[in-house]
C-alpha positions in Angstrom: 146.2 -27.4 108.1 148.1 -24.4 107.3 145.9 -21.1 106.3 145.6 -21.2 102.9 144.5 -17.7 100.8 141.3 -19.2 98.9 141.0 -15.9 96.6 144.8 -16.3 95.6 144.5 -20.2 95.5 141.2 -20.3 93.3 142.9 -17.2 90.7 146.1 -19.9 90.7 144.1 -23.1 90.0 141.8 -21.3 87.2 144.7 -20.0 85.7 146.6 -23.1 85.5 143.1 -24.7 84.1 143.1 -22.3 81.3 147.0 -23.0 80.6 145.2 -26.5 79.7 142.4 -25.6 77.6 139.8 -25.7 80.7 137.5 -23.6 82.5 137.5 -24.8 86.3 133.6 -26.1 86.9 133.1 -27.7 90.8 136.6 -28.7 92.3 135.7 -30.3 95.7 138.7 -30.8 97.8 138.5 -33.5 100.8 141.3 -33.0 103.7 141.9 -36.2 105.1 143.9 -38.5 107.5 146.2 -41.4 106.0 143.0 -44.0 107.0 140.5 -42.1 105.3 142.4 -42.0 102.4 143.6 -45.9 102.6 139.5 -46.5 103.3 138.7 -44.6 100.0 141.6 -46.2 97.9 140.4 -49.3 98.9 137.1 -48.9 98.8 136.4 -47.1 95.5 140.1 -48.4 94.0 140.6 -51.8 95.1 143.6 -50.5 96.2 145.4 -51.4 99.2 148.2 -48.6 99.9 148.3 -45.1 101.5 148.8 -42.1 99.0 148.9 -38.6 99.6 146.6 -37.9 96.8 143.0 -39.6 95.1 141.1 -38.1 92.1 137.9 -38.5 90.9 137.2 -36.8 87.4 134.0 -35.8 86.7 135.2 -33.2 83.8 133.3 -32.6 80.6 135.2 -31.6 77.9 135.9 -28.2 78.5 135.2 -28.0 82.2 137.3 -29.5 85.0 135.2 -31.0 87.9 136.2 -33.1 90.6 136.9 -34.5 94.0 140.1 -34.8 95.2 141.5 -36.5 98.5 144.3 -35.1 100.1 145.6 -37.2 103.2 147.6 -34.4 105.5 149.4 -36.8 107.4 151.4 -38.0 103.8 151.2 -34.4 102.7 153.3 -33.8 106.3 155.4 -37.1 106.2 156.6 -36.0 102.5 157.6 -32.2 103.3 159.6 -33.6 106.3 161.6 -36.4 104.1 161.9 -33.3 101.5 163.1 -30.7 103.8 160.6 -28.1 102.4 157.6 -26.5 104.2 154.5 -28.0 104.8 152.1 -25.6 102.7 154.9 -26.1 99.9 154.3 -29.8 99.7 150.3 -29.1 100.2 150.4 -26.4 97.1 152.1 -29.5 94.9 149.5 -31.8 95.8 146.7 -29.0 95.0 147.4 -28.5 91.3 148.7 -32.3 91.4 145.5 -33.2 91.5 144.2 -30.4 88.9 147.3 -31.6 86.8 145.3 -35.0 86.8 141.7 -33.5 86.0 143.7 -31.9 83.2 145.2 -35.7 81.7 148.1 -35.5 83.3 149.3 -39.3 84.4 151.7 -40.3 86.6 151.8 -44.0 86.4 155.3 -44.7 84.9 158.6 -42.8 84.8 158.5 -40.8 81.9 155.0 -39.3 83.0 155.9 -39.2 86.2 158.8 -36.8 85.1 156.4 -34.5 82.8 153.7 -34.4 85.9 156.6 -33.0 88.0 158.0 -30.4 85.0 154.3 -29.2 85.0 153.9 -29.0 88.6 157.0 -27.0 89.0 154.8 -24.6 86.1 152.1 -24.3 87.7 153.8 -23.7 91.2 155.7 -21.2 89.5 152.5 -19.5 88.4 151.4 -19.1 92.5 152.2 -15.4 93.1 
């Protein structure tokens, strides 16, 4: 788990929030190994696959709120296979998973594109 500047990380993730018409309300971020996440996805999901990346949206309508599972070892596997840093990768996944609080899907190709347009906004937004 690479250091990660809270202050500059919580200004970044409000700021994207408000880009989307949200204030940011309780954002709980869970760091996790591949199992953990494959026991959540299962177990709250049905689902039986690893993923770097689980959301559970408890927004109201103007306030983002959530928990999000991030499994590190995908996070690491993916910035390998992509050639890029680690905290890179780990900064996508972070507002990935406000992008999804926000409405953002990702379930077919065309919304898969847009989710990675506005990622690339938002990580442009990280200074």
């Amino acid at each position: 788990m690479p250091a990660l500047d809270e202050r500059l990380i919580n200004r970044w993730i409000r700021a994207v929030a408000a880009d989307y018409g949200f204030s940011l309300g309780t954002i709980h971020y869970i760091f996790c190994s591949d199992e953990r996440e494959l026991e959540v996805n299962r177990q709250f999901l049905g689902h039986d696959y690893y993923t770097d990346i689980i959301t559970f949206d408890y927004s109201t309508a103007s306030t983002l709120n959530g928990d999000i599972f991030i499994s590190l070892d995908t996070v690491r596997s993916n910035a390998e296979q992509l050639n890029i840093p680690f905290a890179d990768e780990l900064h996508r996944i972070l507002i990935h998973g406000i992008l999804h609080l926000t409405g953002q899907g990702d379930k077919d190709p065309v919304s898969k594109a847009q989710m990675t347009v506005k990622e690339n906004k938002a990580l442009a937004m990280l200074t």
